[in-house]
C-alpha positions as MATLAB code, in Angstrom:
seq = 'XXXXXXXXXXXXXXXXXXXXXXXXXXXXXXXXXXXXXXXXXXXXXXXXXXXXXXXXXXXXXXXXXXXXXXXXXXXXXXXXXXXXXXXXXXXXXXXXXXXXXXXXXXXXXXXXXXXX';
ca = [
       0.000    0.000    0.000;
       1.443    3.697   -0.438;
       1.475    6.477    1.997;
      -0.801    8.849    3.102;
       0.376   12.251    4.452;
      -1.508   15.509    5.856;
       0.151   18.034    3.209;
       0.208   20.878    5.990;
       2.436   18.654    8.035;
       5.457   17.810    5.581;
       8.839   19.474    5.472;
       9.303   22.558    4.413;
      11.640   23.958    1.448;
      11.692   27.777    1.174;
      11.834   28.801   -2.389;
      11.397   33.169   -1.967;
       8.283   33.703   -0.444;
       6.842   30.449   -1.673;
       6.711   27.818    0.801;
       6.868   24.211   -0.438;
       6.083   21.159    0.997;
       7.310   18.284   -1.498;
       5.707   14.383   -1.665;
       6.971   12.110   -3.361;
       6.487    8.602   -5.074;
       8.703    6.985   -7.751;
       7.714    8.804  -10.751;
       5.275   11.642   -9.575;
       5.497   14.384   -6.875;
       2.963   16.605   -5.565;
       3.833   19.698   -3.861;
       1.732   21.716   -1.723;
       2.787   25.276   -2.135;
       1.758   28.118    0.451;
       2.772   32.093   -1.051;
       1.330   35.623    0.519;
      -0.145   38.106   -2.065;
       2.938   39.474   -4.262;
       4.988   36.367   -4.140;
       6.812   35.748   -7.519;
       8.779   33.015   -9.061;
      11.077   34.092  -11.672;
      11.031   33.001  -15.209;
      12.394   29.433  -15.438;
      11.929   25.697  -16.907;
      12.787   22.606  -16.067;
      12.091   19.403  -18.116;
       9.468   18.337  -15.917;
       6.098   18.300  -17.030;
       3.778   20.110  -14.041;
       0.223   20.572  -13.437;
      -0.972   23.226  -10.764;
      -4.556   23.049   -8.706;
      -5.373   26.225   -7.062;
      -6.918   25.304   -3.860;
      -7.670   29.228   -2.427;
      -6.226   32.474   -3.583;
      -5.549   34.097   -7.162;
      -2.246   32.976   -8.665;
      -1.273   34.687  -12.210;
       0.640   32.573  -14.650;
       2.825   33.327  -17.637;
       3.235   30.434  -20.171;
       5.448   31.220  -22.649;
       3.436   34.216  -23.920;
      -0.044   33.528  -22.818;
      -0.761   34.755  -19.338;
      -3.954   33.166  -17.569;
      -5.805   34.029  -13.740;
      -6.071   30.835  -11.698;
      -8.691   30.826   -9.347;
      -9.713   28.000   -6.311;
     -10.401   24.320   -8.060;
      -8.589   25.767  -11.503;
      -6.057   24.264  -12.770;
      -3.552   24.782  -15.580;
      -1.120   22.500  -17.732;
       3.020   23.717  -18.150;
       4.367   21.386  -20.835;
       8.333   20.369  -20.357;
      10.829   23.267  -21.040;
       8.108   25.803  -21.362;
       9.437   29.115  -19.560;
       6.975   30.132  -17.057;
       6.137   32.452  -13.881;
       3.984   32.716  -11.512;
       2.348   35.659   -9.181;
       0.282   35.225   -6.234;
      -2.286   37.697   -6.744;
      -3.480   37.204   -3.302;
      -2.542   34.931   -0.175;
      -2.929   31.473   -2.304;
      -2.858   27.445   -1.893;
      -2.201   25.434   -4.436;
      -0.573   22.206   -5.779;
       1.841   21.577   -8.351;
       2.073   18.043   -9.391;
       5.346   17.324  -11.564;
       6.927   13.913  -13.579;
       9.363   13.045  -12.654;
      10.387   13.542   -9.530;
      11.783   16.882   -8.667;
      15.280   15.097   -7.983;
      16.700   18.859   -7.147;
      13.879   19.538   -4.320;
      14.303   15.719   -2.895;
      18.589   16.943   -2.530;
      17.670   20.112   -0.788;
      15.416   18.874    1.395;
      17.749   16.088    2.355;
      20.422   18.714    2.418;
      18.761   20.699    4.858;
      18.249   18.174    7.097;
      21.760   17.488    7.373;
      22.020   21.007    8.584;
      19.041   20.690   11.028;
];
């Protein structure tokens, strides 16, 4: 059987004002992600394909050149290597869902638990 987890109880990796809280199976993470109103990622892409359910909140994203408004129980698609951004256009929830694994988050969180 695989594991269940409360999402609001995993460990935390700062990323800016975003707070992320990674899960992980063998080929597919989810990540709860927690961001006050103004919070921005920078432009970026990664060859991961990722989904993102807004859960509460407002979150603007850019997608290449189409920008969209997320609201709660929307959800949007960001293909591999497609450059993208995000705003929180208010205090949000959501959940990105990515395949593969986020290898990178896995080593920081381990990294920072070293530290701890």
């Amino acid at each position: 059987m695989g594991q269940a987890v409360d999402t609001r109880s995993l460990p935390v990796l700062p990323f800016g004002a975003f707070t992320l809280r990674p899960f992980a199976g063998d080929q597919l993470m989810l990540v709860r992600v927690e961001a006050p109103a103004g919070a921005k990622t920078p432009p970026h892409a990664h060859p991961h394909e990722q989904m993102c359910l807004v859960i509460s909140g407002r979150l603007r994203f850019r997608i290449g050149d189409e920008e969209r408004v997320l609201g709660p129980f929307e959800a949007i698609h960001i293909p591999s290597g497609m450059e993208h951004e995000a705003e929180a256009l208010e205090a949000v929830v959501f959940y990105d869902i990515f395949h593969p694994v986020r290898e990178d988050y896995l080593e920081r969180l381990a990294a920072s638990d070293e530290r701890a």
